[in-house]
C-alpha positions as CSV (number, residue, x, y, z in Angstrom):
1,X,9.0,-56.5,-2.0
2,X,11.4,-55.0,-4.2
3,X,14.1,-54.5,-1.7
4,X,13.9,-57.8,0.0
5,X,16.4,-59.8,-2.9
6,X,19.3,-59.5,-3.8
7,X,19.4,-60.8,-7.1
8,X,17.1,-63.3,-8.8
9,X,17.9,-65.1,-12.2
10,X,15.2,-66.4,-14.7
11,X,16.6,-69.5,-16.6
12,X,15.2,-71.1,-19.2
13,X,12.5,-69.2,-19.3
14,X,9.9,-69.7,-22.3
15,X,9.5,-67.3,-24.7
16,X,6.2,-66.0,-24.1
17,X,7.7,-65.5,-20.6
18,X,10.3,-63.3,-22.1
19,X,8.1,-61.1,-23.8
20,X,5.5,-60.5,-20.9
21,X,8.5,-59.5,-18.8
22,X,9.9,-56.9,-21.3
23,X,6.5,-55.2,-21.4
24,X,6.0,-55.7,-17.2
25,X,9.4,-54.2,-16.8
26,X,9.2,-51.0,-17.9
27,X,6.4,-50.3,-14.9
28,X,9.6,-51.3,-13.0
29,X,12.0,-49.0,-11.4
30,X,15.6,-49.2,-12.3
31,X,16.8,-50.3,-9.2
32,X,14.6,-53.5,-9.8
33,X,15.2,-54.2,-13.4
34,X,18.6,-54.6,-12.6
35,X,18.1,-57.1,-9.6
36,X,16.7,-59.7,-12.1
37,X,18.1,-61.4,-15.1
38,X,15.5,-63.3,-17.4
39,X,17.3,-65.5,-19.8
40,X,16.4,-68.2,-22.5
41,X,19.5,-71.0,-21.4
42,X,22.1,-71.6,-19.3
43,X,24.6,-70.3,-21.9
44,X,23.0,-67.0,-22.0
45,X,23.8,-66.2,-18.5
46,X,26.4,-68.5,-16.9
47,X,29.4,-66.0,-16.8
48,X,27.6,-63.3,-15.1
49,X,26.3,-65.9,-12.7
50,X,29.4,-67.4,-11.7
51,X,31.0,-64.3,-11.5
52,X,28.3,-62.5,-9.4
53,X,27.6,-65.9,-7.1
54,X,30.5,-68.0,-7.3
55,X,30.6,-70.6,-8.8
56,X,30.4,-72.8,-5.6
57,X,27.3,-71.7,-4.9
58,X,25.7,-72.7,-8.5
59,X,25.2,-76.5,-9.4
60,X,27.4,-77.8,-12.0
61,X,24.7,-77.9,-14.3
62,X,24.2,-74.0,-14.3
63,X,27.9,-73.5,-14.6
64,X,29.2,-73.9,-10.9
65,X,30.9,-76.3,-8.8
66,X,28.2,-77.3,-6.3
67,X,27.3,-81.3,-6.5
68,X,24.1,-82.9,-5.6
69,X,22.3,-79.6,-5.3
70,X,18.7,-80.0,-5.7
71,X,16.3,-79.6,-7.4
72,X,19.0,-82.0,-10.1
73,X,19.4,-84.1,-7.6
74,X,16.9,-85.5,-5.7
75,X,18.3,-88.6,-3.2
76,X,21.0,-89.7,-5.1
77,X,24.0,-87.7,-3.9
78,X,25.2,-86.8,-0.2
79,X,23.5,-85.7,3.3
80,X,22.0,-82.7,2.3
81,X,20.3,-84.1,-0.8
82,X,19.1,-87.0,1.5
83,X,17.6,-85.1,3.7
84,X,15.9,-83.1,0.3
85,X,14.3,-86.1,-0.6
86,X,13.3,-87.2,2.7
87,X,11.1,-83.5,2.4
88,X,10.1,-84.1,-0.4
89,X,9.1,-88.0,0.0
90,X,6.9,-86.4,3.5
91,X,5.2,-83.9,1.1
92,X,4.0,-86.6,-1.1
93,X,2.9,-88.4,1.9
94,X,0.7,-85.5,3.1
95,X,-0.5,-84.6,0.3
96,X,-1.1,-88.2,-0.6
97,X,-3.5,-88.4,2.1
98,X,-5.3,-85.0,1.9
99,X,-6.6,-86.1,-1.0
100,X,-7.4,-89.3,-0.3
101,X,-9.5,-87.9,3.3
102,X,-10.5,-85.6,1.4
C-alpha cells in the first residue's frame, strides 16, 4: 500500500496522534515517511501544501483557492457541492432506514 499515494497530509491532528505516529514511523521505510506529513494546524503546513499541490487544488480554508470544496461546504456553494450534499443527504437516507428495518 505504500506505493499507491502520492502524498497524504495529516491536519490537525491531535496530539496523542502525533506521538503514536513518531513511534509507528520509524518501522517505516524512508520512501514512506516522506509521502506523509502529520501536522498539529493549518499554519504548520500550508506553505509546503500549496507549493506541492497548488493552491487551486486546496480549499481556502487550508490555504488555497478552491471554493465550496467539501467536506467545509456542504450544499451551500455551486454544482459540485450540490451534488455532495445530495450524496450525502442519500446516505443518511439509507442508513436512516437500515437501522430502523433493522
Amino acid at each position: 500500500w505504500p506505493n499507491t499515494f502520492g502524498k497524504i497530509y495529516v491536519v490537525n491532528a491531535p496530539t496523542l496522534f502525533r506521538a503514536l505516529w513518531a513511534g509507528a514511523k520509524r518501522f517505516l521505510s524512508q520512501e514512506v515517511n516522506e509521502k506523509v506529513t502529520i501536522a498539529g494546524s493549518v499554519a504548520d503546513v500550508r506553505g509546503k501544501m500549496v507549493a506541492e499541490l497548488g493552491a487551486d487544488c486546496l480549499p481556502t480554508e487550508l490555504g488555497g483557492s478552491r471554493q465550496f470544496a467539501p467536506p467545509y461546504h456542504w450544499g451551500g456553494g455551486g454544482k459540485a457541492d450540490g451534488a455532495a450534499a445530495s450524496a450525502v443527504s442519500a446516505i443518511r437516507s439509507f442508513k436512516g432506514r437500515v437501522m430502523r428495518d433493522g
